[in-house]
N, CA, C and O atoms as a CHARMM CRD file, in Angstrom:
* protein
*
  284
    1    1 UNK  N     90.70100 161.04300  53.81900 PROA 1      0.00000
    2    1 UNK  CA    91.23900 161.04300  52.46900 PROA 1      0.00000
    3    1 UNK  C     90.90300 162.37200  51.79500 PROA 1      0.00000
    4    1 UNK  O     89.80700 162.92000  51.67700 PROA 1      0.00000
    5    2 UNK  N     92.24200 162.79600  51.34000 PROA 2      0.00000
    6    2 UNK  CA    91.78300 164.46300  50.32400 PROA 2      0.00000
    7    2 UNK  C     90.91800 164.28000  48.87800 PROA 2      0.00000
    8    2 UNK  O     90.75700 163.45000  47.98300 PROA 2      0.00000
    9    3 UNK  N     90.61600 165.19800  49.14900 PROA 3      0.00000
   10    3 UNK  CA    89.23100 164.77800  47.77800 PROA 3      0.00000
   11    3 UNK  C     89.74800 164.71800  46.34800 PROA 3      0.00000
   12    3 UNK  O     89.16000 164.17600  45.41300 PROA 3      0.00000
   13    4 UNK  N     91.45300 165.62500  46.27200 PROA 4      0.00000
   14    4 UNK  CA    92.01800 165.06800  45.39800 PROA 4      0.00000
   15    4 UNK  C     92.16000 163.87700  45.06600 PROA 4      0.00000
   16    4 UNK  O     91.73900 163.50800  43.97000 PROA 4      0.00000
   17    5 UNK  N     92.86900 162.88100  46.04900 PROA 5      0.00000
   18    5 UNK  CA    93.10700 161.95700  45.88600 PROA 5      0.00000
   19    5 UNK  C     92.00300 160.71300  45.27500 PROA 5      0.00000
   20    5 UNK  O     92.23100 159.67900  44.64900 PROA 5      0.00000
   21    6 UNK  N     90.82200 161.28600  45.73200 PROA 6      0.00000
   22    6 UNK  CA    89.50400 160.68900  45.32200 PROA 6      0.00000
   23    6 UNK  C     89.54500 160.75400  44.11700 PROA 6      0.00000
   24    6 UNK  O     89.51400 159.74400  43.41300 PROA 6      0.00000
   25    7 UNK  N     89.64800 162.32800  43.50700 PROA 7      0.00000
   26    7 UNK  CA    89.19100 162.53700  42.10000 PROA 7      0.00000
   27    7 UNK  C     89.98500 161.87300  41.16100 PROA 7      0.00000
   28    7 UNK  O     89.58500 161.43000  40.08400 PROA 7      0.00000
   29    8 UNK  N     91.48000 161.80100  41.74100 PROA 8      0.00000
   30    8 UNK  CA    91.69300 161.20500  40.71200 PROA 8      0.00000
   31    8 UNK  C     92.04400 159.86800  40.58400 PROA 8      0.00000
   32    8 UNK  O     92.49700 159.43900  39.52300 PROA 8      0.00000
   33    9 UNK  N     91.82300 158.92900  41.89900 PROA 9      0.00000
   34    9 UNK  CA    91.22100 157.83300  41.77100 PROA 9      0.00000
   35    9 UNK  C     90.10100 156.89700  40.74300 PROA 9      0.00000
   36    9 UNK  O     90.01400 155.80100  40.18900 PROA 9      0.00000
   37   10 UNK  N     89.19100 158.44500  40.97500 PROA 10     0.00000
   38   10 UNK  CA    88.01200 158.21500  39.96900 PROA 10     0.00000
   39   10 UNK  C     88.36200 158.35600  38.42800 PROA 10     0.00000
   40   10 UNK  O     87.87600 157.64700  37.54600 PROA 10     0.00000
   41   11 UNK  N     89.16900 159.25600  38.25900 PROA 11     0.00000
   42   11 UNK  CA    89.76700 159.73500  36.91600 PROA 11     0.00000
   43   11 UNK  C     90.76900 158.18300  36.41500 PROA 11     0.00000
   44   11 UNK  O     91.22700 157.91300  35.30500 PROA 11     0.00000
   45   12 UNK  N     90.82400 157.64000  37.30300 PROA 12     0.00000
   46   12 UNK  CA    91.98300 156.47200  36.81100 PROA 12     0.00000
   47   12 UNK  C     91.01200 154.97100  36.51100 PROA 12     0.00000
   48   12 UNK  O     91.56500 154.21000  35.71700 PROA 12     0.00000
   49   13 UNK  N     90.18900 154.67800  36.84300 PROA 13     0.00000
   50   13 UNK  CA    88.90200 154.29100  37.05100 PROA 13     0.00000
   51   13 UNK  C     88.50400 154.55900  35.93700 PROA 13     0.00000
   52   13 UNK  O     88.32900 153.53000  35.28500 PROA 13     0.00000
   53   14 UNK  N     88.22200 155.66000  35.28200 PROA 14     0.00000
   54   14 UNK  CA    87.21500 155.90700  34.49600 PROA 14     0.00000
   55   14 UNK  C     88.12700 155.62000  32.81700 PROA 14     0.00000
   56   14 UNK  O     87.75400 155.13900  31.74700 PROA 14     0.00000
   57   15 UNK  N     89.60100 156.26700  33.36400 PROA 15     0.00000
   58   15 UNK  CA    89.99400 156.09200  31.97000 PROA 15     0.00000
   59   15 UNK  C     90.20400 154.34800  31.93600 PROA 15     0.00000
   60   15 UNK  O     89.52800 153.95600  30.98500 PROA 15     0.00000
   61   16 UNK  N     90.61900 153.62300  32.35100 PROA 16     0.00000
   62   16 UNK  CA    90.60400 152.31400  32.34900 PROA 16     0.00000
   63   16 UNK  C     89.51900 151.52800  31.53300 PROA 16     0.00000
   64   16 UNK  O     89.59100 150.82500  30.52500 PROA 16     0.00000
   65   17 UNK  N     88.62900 151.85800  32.23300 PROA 17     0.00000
   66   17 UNK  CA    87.16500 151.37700  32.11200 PROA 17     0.00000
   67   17 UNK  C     87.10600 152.03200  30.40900 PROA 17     0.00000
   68   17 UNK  O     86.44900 151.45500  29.54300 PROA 17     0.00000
   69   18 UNK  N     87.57500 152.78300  30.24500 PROA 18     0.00000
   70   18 UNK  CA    87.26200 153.22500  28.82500 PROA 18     0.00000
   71   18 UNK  C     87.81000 153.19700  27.87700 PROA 18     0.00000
   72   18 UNK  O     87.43000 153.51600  26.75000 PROA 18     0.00000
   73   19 UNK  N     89.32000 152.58700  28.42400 PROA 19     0.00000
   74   19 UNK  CA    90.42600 151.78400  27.20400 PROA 19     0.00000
   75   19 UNK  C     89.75900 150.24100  27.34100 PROA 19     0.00000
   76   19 UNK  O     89.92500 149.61400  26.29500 PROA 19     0.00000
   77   20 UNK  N     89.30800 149.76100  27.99800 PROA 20     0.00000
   78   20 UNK  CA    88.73100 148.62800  28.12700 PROA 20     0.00000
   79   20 UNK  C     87.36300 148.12000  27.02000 PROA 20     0.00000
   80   20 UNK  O     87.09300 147.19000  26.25900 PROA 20     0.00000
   81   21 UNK  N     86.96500 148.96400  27.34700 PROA 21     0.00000
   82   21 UNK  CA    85.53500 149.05200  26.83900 PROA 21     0.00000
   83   21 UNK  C     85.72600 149.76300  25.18500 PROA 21     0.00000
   84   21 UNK  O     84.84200 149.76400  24.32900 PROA 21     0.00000
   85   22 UNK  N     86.68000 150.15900  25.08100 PROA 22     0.00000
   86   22 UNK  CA    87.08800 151.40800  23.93800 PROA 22     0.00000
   87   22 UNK  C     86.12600 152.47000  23.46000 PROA 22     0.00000
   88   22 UNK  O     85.81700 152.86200  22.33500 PROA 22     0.00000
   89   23 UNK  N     85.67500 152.87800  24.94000 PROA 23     0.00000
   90   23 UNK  CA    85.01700 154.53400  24.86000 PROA 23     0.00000
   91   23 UNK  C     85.71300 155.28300  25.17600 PROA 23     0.00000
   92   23 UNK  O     86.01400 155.40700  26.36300 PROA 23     0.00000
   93   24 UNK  N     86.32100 156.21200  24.00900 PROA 24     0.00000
   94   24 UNK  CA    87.47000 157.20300  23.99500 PROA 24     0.00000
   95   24 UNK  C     86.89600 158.68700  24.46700 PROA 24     0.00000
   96   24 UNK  O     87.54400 159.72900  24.36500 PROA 24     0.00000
   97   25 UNK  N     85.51900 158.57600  25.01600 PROA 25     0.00000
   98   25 UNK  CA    84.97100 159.86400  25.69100 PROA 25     0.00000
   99   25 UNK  C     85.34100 159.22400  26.94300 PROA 25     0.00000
  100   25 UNK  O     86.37000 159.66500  27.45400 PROA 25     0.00000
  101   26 UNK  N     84.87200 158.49100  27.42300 PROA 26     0.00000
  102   26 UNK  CA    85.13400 158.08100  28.93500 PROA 26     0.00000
  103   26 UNK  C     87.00700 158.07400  29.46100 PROA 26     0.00000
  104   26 UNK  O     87.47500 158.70500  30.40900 PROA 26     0.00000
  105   27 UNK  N     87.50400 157.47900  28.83400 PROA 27     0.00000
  106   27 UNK  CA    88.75200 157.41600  28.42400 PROA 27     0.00000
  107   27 UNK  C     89.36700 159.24700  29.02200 PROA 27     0.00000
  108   27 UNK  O     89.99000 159.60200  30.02300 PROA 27     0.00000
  109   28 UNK  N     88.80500 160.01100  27.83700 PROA 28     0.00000
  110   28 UNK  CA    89.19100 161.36400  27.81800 PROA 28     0.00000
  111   28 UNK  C     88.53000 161.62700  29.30500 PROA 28     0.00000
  112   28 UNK  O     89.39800 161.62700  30.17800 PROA 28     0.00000
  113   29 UNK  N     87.39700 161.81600  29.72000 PROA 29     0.00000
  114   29 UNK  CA    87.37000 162.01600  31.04000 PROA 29     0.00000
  115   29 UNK  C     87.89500 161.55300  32.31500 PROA 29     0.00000
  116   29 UNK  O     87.89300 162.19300  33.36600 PROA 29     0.00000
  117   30 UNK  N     88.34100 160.38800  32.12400 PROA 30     0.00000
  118   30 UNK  CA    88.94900 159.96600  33.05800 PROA 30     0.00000
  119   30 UNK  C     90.14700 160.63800  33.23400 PROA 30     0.00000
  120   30 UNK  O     90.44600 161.07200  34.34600 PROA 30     0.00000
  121   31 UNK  N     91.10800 160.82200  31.95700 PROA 31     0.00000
  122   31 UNK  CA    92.20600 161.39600  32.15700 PROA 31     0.00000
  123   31 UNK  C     91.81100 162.91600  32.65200 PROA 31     0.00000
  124   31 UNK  O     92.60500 163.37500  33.47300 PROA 31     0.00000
  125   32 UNK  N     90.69600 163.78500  32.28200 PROA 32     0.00000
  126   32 UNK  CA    90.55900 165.14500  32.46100 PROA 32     0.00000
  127   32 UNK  C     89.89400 165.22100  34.26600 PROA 32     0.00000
  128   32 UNK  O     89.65700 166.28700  34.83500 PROA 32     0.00000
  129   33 UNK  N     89.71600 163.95700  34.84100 PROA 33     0.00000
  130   33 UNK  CA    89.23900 164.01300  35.82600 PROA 33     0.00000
  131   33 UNK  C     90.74200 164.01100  36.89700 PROA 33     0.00000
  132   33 UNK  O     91.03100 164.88300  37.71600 PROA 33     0.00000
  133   34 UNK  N     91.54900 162.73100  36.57000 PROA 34     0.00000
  134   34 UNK  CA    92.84500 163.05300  36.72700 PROA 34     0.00000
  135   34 UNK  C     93.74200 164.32400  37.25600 PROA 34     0.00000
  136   34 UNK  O     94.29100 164.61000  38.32000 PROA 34     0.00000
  137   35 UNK  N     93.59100 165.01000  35.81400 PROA 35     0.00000
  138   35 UNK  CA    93.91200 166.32000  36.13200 PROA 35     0.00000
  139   35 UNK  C     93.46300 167.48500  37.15600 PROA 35     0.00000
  140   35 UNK  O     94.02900 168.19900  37.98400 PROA 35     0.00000
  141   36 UNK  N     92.24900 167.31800  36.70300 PROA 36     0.00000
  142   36 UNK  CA    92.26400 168.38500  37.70100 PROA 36     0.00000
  143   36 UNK  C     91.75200 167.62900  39.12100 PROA 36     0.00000
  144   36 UNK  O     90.90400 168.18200  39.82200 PROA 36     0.00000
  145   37 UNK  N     92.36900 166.23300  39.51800 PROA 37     0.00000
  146   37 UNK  CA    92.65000 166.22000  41.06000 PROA 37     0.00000
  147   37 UNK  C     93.94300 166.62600  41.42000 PROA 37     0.00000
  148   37 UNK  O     94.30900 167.27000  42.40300 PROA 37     0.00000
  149   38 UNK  N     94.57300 166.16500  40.49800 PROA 38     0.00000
  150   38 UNK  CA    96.13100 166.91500  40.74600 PROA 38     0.00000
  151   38 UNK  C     96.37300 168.76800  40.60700 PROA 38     0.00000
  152   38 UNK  O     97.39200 169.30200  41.04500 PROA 38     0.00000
  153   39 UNK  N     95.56300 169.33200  40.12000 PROA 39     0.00000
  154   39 UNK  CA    95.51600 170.68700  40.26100 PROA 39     0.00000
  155   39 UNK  C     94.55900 170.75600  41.82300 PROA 39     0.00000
  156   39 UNK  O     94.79100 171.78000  42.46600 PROA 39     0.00000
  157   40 UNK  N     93.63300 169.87500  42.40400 PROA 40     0.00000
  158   40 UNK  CA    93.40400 170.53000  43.11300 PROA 40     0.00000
  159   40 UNK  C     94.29200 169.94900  44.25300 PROA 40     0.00000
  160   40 UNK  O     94.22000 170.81500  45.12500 PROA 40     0.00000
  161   41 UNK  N     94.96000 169.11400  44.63800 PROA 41     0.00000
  162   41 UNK  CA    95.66400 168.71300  44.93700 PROA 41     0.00000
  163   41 UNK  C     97.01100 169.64800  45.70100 PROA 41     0.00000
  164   41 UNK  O     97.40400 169.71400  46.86600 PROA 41     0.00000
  165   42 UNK  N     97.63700 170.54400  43.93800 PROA 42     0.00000
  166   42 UNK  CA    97.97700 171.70300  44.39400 PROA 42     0.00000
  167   42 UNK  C     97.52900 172.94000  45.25900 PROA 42     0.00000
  168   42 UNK  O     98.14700 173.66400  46.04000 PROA 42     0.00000
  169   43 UNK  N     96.26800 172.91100  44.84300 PROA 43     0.00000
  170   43 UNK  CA    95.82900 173.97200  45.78200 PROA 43     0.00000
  171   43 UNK  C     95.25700 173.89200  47.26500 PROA 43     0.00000
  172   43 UNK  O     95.02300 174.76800  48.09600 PROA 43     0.00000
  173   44 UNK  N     95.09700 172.28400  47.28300 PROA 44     0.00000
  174   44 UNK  CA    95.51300 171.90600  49.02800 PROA 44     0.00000
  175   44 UNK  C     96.77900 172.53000  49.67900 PROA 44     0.00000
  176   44 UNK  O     96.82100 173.15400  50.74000 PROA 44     0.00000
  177   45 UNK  N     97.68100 172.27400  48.93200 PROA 45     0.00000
  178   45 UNK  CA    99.51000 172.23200  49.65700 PROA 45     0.00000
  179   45 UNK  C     99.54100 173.63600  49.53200 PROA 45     0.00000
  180   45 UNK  O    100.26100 174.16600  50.37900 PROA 45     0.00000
  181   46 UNK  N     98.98900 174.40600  48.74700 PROA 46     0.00000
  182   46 UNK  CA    98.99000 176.05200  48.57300 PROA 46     0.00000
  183   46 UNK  C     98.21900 176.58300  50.01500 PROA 46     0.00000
  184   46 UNK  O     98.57200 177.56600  50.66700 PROA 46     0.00000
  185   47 UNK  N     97.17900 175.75500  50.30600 PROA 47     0.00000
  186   47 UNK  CA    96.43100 176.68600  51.18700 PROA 47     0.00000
  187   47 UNK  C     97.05800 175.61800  52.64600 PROA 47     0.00000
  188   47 UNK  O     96.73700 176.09600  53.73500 PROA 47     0.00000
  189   48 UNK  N     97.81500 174.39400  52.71400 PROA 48     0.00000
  190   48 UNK  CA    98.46500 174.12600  53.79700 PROA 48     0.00000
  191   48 UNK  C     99.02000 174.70600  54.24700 PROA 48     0.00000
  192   48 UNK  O     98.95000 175.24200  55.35300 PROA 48     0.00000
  193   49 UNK  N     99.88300 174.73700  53.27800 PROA 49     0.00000
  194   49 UNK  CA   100.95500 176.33900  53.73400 PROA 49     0.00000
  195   49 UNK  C    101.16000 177.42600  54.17100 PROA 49     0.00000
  196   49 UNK  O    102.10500 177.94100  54.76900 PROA 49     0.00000
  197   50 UNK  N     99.65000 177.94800  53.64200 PROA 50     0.00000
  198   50 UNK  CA    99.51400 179.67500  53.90500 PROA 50     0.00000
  199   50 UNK  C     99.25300 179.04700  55.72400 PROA 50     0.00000
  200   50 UNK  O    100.17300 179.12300  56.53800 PROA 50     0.00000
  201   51 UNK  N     97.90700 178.47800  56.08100 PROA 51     0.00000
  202   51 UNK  CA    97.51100 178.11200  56.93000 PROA 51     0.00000
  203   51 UNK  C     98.79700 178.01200  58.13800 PROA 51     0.00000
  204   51 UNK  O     98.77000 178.28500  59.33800 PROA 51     0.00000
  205   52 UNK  N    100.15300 177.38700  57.06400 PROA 52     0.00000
  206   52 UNK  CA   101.29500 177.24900  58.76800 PROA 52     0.00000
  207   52 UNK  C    102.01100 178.18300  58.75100 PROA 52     0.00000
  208   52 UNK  O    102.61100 178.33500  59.81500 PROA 52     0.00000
  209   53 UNK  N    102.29300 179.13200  57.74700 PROA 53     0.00000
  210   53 UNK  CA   102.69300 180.41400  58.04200 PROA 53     0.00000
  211   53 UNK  C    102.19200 181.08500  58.63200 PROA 53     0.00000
  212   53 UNK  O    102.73100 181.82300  59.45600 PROA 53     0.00000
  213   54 UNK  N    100.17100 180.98800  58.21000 PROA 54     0.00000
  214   54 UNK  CA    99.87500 182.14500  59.48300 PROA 54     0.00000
  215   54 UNK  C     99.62200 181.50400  60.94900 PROA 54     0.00000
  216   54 UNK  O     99.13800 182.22400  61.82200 PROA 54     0.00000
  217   55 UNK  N     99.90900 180.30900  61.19000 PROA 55     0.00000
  218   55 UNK  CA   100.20000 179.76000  62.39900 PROA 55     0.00000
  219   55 UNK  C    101.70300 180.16500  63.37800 PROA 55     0.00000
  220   55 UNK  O    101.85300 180.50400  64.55200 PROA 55     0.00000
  221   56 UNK  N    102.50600 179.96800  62.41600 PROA 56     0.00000
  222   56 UNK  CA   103.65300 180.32600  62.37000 PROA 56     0.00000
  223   56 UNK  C    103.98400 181.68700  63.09100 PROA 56     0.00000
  224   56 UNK  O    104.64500 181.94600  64.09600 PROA 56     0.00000
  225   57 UNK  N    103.11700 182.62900  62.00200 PROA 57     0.00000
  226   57 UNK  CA   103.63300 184.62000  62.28000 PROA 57     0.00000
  227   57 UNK  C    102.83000 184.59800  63.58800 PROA 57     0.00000
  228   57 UNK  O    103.29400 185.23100  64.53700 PROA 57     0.00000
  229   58 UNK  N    101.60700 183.89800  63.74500 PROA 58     0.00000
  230   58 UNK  CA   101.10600 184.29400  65.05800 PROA 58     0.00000
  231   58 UNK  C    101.65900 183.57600  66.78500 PROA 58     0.00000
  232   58 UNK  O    101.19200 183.80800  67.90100 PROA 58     0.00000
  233   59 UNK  N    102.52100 182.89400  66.46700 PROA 59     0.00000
  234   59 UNK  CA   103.44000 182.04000  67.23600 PROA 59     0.00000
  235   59 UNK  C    104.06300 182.85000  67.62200 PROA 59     0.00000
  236   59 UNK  O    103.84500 183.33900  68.73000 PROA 59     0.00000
  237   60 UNK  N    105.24900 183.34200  66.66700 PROA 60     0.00000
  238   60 UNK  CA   105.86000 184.70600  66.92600 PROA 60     0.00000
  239   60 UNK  C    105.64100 185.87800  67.38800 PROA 60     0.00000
  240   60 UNK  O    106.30900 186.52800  68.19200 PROA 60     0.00000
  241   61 UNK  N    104.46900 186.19000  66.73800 PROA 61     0.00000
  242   61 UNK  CA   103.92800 187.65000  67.44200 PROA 61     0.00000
  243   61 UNK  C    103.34100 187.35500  68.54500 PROA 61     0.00000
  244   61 UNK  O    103.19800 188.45800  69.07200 PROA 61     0.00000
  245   62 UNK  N    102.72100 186.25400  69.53700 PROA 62     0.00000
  246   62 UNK  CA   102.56400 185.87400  70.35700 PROA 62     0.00000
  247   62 UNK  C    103.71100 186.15900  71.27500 PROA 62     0.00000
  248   62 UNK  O    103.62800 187.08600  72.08000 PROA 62     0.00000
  249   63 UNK  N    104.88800 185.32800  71.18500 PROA 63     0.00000
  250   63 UNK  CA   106.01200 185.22600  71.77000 PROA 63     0.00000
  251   63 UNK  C    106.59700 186.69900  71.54900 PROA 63     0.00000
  252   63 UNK  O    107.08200 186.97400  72.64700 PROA 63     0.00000
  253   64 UNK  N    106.77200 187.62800  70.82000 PROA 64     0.00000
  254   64 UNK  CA   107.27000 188.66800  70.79800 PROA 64     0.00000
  255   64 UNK  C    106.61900 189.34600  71.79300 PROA 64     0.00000
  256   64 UNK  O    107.37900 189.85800  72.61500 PROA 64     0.00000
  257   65 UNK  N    105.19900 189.54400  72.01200 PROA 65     0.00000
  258   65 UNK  CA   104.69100 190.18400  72.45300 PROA 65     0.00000
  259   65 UNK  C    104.86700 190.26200  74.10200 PROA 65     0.00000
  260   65 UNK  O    104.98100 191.20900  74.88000 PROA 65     0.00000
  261   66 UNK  N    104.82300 188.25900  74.33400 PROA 66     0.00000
  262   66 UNK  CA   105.10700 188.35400  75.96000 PROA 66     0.00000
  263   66 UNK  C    106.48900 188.35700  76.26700 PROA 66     0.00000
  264   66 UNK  O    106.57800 188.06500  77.46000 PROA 66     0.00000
  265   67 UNK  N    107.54600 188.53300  75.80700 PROA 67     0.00000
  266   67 UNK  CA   108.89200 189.30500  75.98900 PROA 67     0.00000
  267   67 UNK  C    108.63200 190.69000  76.02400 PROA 67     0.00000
  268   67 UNK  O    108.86500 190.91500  77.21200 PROA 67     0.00000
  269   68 UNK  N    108.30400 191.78600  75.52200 PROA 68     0.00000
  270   68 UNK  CA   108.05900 192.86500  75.96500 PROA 68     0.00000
  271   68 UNK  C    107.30900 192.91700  77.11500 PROA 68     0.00000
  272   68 UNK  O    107.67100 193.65800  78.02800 PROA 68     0.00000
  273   69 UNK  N    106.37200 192.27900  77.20500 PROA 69     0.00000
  274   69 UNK  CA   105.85700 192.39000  78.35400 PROA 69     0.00000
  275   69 UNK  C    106.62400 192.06300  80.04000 PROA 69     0.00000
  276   69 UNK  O    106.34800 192.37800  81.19700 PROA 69     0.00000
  277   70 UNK  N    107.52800 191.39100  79.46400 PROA 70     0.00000
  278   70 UNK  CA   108.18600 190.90500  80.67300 PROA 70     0.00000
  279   70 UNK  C    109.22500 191.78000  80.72800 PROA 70     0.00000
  280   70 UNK  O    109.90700 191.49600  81.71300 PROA 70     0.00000
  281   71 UNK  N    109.63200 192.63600  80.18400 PROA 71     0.00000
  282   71 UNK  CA   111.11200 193.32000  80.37900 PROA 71     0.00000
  283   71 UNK  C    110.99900 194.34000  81.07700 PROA 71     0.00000
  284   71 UNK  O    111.99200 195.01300  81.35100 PROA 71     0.00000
């Protein structure tokens, strides 16, 4: 499980618990915990990405490389 998904598990959790209870600090953290699982969230899929591109370019330059070699 991504730790986003944790955080803002916890963030959903917390604001609950704090409309419940009607602690509007807990409340506010929960939602601010929220957030930034979903920002980090983004910056999983940001660094997935880079990660299969440079999987990707080195696939290629791999394969480029043993075609020259063979010609």
């Amino acid at each position: 499980m991504r730790k986003s998904s944790v955080q803002k598990g916890k963030g959903k959790v917390k604001e609950t618990v704090g409309k419940v209870i009607g602690d509007t600090r807990m409340e506010r953290e929960g939602k601010t915990d929220q957030m930034a699982g979903r920002a980090r969230e983004a910056m999983e899929k940001v660094h997935e990405s880079a990660l299969k591109a440079r999987d990707e370019l080195k696939r290629r330059t791999s394969r480029d490389e043993h075609r020259r070699q063979s010609s």
